[in-house]
C-alpha positions as a LaTeX table, in Angstrom:
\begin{tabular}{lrrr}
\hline
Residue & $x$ (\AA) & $y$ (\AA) & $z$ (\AA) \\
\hline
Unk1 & 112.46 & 110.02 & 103.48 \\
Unk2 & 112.42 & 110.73 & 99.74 \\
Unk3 & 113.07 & 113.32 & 98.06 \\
Unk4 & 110.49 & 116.29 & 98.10 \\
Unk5 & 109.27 & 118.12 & 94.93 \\
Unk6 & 107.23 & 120.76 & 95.18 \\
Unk7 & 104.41 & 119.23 & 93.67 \\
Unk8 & 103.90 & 117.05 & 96.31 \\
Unk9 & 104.01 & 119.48 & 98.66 \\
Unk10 & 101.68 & 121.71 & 97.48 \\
Unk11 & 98.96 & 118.41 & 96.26 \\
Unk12 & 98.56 & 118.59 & 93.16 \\
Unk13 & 97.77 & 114.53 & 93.72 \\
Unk14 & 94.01 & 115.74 & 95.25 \\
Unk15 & 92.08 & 113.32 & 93.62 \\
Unk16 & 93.63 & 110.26 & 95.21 \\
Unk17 & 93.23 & 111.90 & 98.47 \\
Unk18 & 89.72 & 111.99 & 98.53 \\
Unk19 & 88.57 & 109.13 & 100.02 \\
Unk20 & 91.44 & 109.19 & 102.95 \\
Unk21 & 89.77 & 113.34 & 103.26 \\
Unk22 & 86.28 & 111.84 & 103.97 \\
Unk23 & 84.63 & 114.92 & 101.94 \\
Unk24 & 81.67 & 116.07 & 103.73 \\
Unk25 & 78.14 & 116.68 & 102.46 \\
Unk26 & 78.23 & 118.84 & 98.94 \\
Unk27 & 76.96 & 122.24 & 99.37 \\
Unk28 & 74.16 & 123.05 & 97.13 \\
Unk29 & 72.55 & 126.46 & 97.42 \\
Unk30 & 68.39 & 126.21 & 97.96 \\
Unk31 & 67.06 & 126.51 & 94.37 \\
Unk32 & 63.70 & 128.99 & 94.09 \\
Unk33 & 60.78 & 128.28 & 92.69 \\
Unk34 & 61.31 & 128.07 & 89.02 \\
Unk35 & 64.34 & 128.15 & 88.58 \\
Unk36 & 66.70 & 125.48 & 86.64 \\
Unk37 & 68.83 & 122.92 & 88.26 \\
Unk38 & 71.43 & 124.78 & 86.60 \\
Unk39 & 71.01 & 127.48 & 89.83 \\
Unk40 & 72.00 & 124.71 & 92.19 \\
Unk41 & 75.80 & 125.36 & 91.27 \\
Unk42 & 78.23 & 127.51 & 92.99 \\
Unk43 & 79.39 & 130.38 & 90.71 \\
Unk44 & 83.51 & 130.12 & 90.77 \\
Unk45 & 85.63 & 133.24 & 89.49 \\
Unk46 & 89.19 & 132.70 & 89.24 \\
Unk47 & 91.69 & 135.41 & 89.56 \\
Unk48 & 95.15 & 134.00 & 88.82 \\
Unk49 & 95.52 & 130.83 & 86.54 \\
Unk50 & 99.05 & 129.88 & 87.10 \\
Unk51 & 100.56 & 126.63 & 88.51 \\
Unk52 & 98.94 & 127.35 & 91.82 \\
Unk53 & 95.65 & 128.83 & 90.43 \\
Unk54 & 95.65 & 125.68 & 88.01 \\
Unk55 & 96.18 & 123.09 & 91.04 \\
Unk56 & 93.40 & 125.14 & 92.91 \\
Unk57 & 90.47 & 124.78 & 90.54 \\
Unk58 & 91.27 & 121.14 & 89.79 \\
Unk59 & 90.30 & 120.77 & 93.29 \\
Unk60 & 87.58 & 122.67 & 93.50 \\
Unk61 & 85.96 & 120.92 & 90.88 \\
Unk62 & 86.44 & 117.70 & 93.01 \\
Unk63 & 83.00 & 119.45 & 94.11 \\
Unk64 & 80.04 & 118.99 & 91.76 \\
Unk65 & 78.38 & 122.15 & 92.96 \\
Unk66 & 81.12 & 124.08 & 91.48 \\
Unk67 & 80.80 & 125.44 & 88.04 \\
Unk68 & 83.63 & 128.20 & 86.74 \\
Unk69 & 82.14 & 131.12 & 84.94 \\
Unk70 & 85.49 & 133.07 & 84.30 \\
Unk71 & 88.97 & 132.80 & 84.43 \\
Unk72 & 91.23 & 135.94 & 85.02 \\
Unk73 & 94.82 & 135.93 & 84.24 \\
Unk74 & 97.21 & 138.56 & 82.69 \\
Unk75 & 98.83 & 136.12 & 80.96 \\
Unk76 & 96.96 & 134.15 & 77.50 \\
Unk77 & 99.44 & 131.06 & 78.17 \\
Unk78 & 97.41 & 130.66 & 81.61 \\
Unk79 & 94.20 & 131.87 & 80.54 \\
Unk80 & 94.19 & 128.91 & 77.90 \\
Unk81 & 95.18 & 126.48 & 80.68 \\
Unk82 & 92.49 & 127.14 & 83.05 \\
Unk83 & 89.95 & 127.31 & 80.26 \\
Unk84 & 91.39 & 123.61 & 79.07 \\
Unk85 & 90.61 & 122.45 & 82.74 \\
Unk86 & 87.51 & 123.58 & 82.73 \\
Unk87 & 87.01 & 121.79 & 79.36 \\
Unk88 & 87.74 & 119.00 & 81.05 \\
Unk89 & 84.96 & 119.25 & 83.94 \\
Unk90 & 82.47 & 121.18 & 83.01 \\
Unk91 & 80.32 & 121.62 & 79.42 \\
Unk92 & 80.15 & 125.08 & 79.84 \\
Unk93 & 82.96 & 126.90 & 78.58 \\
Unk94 & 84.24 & 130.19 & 81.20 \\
Unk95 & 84.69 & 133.52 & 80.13 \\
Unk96 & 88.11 & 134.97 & 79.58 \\
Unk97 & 89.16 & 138.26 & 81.07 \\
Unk98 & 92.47 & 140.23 & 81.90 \\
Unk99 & 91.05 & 142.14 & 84.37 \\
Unk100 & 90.34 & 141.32 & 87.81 \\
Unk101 & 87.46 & 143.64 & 88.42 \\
Unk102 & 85.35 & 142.43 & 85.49 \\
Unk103 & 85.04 & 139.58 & 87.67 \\
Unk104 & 84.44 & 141.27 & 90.65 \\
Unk105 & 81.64 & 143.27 & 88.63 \\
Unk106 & 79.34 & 140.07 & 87.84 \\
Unk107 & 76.53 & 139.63 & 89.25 \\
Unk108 & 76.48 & 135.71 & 88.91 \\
Unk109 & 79.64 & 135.05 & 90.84 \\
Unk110 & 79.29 & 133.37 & 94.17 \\
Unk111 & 83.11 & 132.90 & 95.27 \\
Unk112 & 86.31 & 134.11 & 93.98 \\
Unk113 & 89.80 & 132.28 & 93.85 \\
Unk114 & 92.75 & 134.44 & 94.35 \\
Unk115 & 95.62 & 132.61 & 93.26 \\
Unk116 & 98.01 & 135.63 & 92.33 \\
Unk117 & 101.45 & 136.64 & 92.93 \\
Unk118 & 101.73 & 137.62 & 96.45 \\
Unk119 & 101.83 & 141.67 & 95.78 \\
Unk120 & 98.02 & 141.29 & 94.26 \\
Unk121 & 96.38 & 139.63 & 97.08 \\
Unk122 & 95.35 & 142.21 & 98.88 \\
Unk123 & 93.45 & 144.79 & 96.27 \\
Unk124 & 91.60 & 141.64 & 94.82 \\
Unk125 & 90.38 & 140.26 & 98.26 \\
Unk126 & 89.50 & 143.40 & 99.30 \\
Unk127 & 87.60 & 144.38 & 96.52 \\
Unk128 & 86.08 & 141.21 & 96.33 \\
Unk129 & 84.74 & 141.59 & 100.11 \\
Unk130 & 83.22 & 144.81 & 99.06 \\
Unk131 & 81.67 & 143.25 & 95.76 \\
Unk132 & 79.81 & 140.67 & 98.05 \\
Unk133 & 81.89 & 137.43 & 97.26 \\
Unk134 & 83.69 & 135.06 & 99.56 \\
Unk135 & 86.95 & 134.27 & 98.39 \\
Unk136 & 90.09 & 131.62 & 98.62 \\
Unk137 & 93.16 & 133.46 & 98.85 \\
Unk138 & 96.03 & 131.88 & 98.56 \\
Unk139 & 99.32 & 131.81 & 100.81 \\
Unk140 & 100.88 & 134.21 & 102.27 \\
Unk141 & 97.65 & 136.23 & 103.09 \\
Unk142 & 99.30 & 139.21 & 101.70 \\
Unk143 & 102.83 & 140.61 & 100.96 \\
Unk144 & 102.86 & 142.53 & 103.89 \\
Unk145 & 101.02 & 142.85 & 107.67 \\
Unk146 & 99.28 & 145.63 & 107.18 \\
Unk147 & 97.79 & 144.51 & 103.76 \\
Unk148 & 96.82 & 141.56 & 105.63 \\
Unk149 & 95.29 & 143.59 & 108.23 \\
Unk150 & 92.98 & 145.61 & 105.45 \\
Unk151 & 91.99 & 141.98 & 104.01 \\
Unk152 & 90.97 & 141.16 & 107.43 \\
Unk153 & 88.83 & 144.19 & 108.21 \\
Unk154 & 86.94 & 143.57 & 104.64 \\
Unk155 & 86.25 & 140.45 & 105.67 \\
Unk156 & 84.71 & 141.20 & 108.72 \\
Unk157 & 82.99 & 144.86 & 107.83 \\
Unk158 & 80.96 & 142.79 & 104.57 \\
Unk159 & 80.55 & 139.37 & 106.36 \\
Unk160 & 82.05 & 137.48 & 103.49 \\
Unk161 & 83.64 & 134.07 & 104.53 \\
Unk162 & 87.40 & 134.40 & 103.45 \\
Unk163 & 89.55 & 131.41 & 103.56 \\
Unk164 & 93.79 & 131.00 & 103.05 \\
Unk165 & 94.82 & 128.88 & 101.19 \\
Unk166 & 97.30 & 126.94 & 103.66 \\
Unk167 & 95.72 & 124.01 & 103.14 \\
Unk168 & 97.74 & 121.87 & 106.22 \\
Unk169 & 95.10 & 123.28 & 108.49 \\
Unk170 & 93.18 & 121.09 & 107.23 \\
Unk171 & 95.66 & 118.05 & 107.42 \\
Unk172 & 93.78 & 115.05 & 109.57 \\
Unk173 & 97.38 & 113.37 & 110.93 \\
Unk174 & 98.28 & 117.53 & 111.58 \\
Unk175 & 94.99 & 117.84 & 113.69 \\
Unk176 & 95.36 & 114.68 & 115.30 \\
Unk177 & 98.89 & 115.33 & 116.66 \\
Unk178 & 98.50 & 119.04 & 117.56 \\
Unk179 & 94.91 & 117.99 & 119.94 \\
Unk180 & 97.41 & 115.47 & 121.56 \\
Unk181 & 99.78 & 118.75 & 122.06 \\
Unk182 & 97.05 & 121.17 & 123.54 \\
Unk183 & 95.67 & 117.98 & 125.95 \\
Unk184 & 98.83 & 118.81 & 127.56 \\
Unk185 & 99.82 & 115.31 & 127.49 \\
Unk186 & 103.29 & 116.76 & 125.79 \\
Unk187 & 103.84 & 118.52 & 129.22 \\
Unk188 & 104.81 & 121.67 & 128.94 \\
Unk189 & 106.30 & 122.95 & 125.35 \\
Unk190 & 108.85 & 125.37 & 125.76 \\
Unk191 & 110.30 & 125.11 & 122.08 \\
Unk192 & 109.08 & 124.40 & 118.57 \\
Unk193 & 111.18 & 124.39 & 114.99 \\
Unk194 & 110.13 & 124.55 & 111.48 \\
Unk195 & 112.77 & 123.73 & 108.83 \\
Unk196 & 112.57 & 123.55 & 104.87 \\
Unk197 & 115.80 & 122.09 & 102.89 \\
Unk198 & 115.13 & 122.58 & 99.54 \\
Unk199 & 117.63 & 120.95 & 96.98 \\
Unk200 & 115.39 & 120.97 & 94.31 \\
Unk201 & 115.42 & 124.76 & 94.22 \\
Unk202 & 117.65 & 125.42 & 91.69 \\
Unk203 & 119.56 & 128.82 & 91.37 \\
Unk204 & 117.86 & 131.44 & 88.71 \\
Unk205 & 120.77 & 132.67 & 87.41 \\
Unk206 & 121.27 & 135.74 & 85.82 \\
Unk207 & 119.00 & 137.04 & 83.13 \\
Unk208 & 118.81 & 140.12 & 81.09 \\
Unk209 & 115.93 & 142.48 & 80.75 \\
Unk210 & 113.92 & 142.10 & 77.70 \\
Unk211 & 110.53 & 143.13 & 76.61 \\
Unk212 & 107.43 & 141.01 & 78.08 \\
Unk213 & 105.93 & 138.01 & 76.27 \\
Unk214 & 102.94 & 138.58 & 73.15 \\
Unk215 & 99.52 & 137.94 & 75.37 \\
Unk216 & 100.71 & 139.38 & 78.90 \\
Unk217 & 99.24 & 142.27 & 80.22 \\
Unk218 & 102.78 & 142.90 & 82.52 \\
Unk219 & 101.70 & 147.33 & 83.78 \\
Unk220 & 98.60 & 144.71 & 85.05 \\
Unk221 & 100.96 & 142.15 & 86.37 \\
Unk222 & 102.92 & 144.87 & 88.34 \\
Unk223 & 99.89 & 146.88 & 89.77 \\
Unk224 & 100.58 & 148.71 & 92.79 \\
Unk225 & 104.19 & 147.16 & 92.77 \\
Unk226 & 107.48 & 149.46 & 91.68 \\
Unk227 & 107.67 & 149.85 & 87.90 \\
Unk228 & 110.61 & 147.73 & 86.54 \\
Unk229 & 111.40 & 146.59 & 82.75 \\
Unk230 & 110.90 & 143.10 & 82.25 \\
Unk231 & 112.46 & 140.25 & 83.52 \\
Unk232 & 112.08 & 136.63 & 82.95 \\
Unk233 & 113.80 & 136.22 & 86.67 \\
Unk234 & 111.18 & 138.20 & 88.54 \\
Unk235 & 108.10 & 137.05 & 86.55 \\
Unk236 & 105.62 & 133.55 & 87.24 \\
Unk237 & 107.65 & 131.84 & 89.95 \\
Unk238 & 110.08 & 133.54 & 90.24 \\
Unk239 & 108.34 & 136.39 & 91.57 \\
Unk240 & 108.65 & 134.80 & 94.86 \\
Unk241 & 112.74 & 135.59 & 95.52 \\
Unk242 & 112.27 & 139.48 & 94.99 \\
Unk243 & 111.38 & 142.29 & 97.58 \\
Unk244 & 108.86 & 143.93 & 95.39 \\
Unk245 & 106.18 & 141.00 & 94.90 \\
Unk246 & 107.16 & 138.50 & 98.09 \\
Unk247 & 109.02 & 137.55 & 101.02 \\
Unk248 & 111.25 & 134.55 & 99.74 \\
Unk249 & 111.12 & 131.01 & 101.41 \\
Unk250 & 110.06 & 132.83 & 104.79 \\
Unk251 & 107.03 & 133.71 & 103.50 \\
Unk252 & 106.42 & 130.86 & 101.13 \\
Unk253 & 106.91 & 127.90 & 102.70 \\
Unk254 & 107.48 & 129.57 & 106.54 \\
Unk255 & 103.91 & 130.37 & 106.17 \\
Unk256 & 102.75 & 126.74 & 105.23 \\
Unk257 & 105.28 & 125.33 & 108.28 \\
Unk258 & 104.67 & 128.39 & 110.88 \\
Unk259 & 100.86 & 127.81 & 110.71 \\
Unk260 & 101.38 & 123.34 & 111.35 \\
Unk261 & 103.20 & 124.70 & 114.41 \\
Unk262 & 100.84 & 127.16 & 115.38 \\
Unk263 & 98.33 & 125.07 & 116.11 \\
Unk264 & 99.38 & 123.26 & 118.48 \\
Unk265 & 100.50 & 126.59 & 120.35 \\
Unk266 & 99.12 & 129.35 & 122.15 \\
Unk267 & 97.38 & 132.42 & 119.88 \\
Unk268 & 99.90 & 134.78 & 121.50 \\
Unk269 & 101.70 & 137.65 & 119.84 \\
Unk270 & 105.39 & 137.15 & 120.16 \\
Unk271 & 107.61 & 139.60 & 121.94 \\
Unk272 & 110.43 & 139.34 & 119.98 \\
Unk273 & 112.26 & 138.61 & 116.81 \\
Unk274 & 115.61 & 137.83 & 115.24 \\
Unk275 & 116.71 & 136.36 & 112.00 \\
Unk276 & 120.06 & 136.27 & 110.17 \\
Unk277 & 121.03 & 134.46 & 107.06 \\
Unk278 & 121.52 & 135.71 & 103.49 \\
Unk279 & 122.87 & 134.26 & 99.66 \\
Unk280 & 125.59 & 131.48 & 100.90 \\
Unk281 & 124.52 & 129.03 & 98.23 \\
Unk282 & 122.99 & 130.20 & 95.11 \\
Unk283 & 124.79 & 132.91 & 92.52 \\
Unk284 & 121.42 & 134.18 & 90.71 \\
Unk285 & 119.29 & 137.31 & 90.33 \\
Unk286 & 117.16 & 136.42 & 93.37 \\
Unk287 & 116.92 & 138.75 & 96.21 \\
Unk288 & 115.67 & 137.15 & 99.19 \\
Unk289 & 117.88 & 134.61 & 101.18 \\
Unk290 & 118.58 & 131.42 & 100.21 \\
Unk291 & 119.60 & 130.77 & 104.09 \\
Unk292 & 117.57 & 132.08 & 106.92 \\
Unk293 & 117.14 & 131.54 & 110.77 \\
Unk294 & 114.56 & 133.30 & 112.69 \\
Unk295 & 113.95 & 133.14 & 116.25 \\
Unk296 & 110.78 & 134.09 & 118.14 \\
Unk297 & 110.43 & 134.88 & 121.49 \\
Unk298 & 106.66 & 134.39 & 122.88 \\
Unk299 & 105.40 & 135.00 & 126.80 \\
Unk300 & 106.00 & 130.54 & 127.42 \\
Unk301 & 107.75 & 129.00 & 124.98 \\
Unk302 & 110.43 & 130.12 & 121.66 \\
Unk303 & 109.84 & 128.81 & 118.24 \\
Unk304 & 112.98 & 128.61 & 115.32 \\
Unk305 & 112.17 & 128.58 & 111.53 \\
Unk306 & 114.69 & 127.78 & 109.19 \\
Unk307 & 115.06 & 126.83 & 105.35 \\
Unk308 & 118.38 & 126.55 & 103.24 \\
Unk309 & 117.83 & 126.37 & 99.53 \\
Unk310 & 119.92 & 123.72 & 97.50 \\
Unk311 & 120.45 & 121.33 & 99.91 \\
Unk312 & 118.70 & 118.24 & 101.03 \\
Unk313 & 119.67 & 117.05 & 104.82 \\
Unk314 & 116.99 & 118.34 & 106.94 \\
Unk315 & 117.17 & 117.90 & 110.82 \\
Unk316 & 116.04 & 114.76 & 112.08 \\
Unk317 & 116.98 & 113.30 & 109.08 \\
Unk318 & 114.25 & 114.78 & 107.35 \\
Unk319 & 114.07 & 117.80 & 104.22 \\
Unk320 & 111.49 & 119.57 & 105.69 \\
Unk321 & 109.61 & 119.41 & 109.22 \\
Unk322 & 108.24 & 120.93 & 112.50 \\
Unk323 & 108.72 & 119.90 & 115.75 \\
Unk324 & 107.42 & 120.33 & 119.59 \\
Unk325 & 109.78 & 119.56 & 122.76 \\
Unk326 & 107.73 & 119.11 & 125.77 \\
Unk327 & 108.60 & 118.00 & 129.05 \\
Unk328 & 106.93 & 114.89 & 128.05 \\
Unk329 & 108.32 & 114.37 & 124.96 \\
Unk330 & 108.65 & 115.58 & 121.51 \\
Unk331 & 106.32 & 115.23 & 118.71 \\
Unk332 & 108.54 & 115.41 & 114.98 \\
Unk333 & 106.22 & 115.59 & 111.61 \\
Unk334 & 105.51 & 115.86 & 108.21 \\
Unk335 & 103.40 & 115.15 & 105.45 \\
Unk336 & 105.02 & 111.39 & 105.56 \\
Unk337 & 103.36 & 111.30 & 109.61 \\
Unk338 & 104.17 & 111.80 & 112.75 \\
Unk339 & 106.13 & 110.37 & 115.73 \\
Unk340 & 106.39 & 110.56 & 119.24 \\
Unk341 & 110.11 & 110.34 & 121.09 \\
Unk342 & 109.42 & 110.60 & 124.64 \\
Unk343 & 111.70 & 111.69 & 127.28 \\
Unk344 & 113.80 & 109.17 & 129.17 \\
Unk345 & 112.82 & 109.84 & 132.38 \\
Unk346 & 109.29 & 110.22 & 131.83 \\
Unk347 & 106.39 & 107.53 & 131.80 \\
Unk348 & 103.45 & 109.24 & 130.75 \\
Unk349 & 103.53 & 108.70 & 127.14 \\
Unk350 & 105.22 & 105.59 & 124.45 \\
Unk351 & 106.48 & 106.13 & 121.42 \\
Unk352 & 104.77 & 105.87 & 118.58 \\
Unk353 & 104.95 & 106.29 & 114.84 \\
Unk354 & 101.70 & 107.48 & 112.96 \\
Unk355 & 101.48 & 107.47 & 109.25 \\
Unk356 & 100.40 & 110.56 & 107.23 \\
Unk357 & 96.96 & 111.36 & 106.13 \\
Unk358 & 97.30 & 112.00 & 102.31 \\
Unk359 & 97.12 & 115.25 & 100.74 \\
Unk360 & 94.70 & 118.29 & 102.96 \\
Unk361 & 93.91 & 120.26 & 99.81 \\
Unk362 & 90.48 & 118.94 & 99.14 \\
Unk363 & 89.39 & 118.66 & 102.69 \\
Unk364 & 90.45 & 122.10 & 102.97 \\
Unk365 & 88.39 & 123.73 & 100.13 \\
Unk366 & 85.44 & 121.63 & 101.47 \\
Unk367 & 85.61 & 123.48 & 104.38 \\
Unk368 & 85.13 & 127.02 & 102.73 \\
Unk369 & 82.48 & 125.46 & 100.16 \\
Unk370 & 80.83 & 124.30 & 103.80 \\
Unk371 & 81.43 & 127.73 & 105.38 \\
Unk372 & 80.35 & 129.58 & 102.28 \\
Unk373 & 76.86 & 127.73 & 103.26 \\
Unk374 & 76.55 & 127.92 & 106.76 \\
Unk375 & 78.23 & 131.32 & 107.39 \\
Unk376 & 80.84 & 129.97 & 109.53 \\
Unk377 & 84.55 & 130.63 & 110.24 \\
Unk378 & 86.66 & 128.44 & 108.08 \\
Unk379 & 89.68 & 126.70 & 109.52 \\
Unk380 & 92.21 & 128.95 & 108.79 \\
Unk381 & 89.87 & 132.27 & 108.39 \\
Unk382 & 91.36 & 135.80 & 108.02 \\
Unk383 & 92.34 & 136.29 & 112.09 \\
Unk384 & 94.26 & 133.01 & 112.27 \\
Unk385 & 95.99 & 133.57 & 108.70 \\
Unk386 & 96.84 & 137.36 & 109.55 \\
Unk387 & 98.44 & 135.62 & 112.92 \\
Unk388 & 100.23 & 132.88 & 111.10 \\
Unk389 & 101.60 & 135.47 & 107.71 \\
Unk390 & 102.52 & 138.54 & 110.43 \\
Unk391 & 104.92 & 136.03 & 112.27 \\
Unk392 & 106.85 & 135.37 & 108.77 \\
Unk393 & 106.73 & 138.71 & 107.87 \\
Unk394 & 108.23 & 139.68 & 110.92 \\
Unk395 & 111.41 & 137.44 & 110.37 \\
Unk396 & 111.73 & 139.07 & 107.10 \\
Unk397 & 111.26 & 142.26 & 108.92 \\
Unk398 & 114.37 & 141.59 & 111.60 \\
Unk399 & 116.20 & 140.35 & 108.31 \\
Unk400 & 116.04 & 143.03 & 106.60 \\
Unk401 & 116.92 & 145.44 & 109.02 \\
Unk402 & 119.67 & 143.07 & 110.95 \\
Unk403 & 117.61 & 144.69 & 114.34 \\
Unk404 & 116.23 & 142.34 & 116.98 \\
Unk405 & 112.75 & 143.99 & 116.62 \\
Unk406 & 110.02 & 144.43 & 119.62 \\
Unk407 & 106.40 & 143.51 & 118.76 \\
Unk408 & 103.12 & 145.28 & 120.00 \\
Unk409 & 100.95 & 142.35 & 118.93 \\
Unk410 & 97.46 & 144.33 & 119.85 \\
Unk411 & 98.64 & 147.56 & 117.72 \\
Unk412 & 100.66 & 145.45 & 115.07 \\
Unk413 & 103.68 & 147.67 & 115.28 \\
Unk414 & 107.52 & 147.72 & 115.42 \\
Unk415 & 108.05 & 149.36 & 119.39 \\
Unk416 & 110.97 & 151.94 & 119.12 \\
Unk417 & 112.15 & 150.90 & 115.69 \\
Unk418 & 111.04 & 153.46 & 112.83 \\
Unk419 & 112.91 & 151.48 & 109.90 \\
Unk420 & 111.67 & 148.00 & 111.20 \\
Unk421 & 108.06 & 149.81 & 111.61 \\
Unk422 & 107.96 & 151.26 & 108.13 \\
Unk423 & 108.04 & 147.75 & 106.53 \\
Unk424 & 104.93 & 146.56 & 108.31 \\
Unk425 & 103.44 & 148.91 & 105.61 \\
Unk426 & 103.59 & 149.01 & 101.87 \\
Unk427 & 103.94 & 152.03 & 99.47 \\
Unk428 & 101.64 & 151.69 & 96.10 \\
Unk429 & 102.22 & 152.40 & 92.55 \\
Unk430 & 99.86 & 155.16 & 91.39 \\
Unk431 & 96.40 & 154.52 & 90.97 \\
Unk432 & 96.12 & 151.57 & 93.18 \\
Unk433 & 95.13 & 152.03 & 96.47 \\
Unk434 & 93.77 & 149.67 & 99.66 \\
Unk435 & 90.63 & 150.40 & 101.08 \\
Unk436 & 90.97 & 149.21 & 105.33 \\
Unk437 & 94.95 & 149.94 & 105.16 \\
Unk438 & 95.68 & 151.38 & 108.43 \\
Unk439 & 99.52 & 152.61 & 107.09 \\
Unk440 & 97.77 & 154.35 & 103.55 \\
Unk441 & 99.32 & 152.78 & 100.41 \\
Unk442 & 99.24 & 155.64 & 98.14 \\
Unk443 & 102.99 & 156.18 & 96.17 \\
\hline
\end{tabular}
């Protein structure tokens, strides 16, 4: 397999999926009498222009309904980038804010893109859900379970349609093999693996504190986070290898590979969870671990994530991966396809290798454009993504603490473990605050 970049992981090559995606009919909102054709589009608001925000709207403007009225960013650099793109797909040029709520406040937004740093998913969402918009949040659902939880309850308490952004959900060659799983024509799955090897992760380094770039609003870019001078290290991608904004590789890419394997498995709350790892190959400013194994325990089968960053040789020969081991016979895949090894003494199933489906991105944001229509659940709506985000915050969780933990899956709490049950909840920098959070955020 060759080598992975993150690029292609993450499909940033939508528009040559779209024909292999089979895009679905556009939605176009019911015009009233009188009013322009103009009315037919769906009002975008994007919060969070970076390289994921950026990728985002490309796609959604693989939709002709959609037309961006404002970009939000606390950053000019990507402010000017989003407004470029738009330049490039629309004649009408967005308005710029720093913001987030004057975006929530407009009346003439229909659905809001979240594309932030993981700490400022939650307050956005939320809000947004109050304001009256759907929204397309992007992975992890939030930086921690119960933030996820309050995102969840907003959805549901203002009837918005709320979509993550994990867009292998929607992955036709990912659908396809996990429907052969729950046919039961695997047998009976009693283990699953994720893995990431990442060698083009590159260490950070070590970087001195200095004072934020001209044109970024950072007191907005921390928000309810700790305040800390400015680093380069812990600012726009980097965010994701520190304790404050994110959960490191378990929550970034665990999320993405956690949620393939999830559907092919039972919706049950695991009882248990372990994980162990920490820096063994990188010498930077980062925080989280660069090597991490987590082990879940669940009522029928167990499931093992792992990731090591700066190194290449994946299992089954492969950087990154997820697998199921039924009685049958195992099912290995990526985004290059899946295959079939079947066991020896078994008859019920060949071998086979299936080819991947290109990239899921714009099938994906069809589906919330769709749901935004019909009112509908989207594919991976708030319930399944709170599932999917708890179970990688919970190896962070067992990390962290170096405890085996004990999960009540109905009232999302550590049993018998008050410093594993105290990170399930988040503590907020004065003023901000989470409507819905059932821990209270205030500092």
């Amino acid at each position: 397999m060759q080598k992975l970049a993150r690029r292609r992981f993450i499909g940033q090559t939508a528009m040559a999926a779209i024909a292999a995606g089979g895009m679905t009919t556009p939605f176009i909102r019911s015009v009233r009498a009188g009013e322009s054709e103009a009315n037919d589009k769906v009002r975008l608001g994007v919060i969070g222009c970076g390289g994921m925000g950026q990728g985002d709207l490309r796609t959604f403007f693989l939709n002709p309904e959609v037309d961006c009225a404002v970009v939000c960013d606390v950053d000019d650099a990507h402010i000017a980038n989003g407004v470029a793109i738009c330049g490039e797909k629309q004649r009408r040029k967005p308005d710029t804010v720093k913001d987030f709520r004057r975006v929530l406040d407009r009346k003439d937004i229909d659905i809001v893109l979240i594309a932030t740093p993981d700490h400022w998913h939650a307050i956005p969402t939320v809000m947004a859900c109050q304001a009256g918009k759907d929204v397309y949040v992007e992975k992890p659902l939030a930086k921690t379970i119960d933030e996820g939880r309050a995102m969840t309850e907003a959805a549901k308490r203002h009837n918005r349609v709320v979509q993550m952004g994990s867009h292998w959900r929607s992955c036709a060659h990912i659908i396809e093999a996990t429907d052969l799983i729950k046919s039961g024509k695997l047998g009976k799955v009693s283990m699953a693996r994720g893995w990431a090897y990442l060698d083009w992760l590159p260490s950070i380094g070590h970087v001195a504190d200095r004072p934020a770039p001209a044109g970024v609003d950072y007191d907005m870019w921390l928000g309810p986070a700790p305040k800390r001078p400015f680093n380069q290290n812990r600012f726009h991608f980097n965010f994701r290898w520190f304790w404050d904004y994110a959960g490191g590789l378990m929550t970034d890419w665990g999320v993405h590979l956690i949620n393939m394997l999830e559907m092919g498995l039972p919706a049950d709350a695991p009882k248990s969870v372990s994980s162990c790892g920490g820096k063994f190959t990188l010498d930077d400013d980062s925080e989280t671990p660069d090597s991490q194994v987590t082990v879940y325990e669940f009522p029928t089968y167990q499931l093992v994530w792992e990731h090591r960053a700066g190194l290449n040789n994946g299992l089954n020969g492969r950087s990154w991966g997820v697998e199921w081991n039924g009685t049958e016979a195992t099912i290995i895949l990526n985004d290059a396809g899946w295959e079939i090894i079947t066991e020896k003494t078994r008859a019920n199933l060949e071998s086979a290798k299936k080819p991947g489906s290109g990239d899921p991105r714009p099938a994906h944001v069809r589906n919330f454009l769709d749901c935004v229509k019909s009112r509908q659940q989207p594919a991976l709506n708030l319930e399944v993504a709170q599932r999917v985000t708890t179970l990688a915050h919970l190896g962070n969780i067992a990390y962290r603490t170096g405890h085996k933990i004990v999960w009540d899956g109905v009232a999302e709490k550590v049993m018998g473990d008050h410093e594993a049950d105290k990170l399930v909840g988040v503590k907020y920098r004065h003023p901000w605050h989470l409507d819905y959070s059932r821990r209270g955020t205030g500092a």
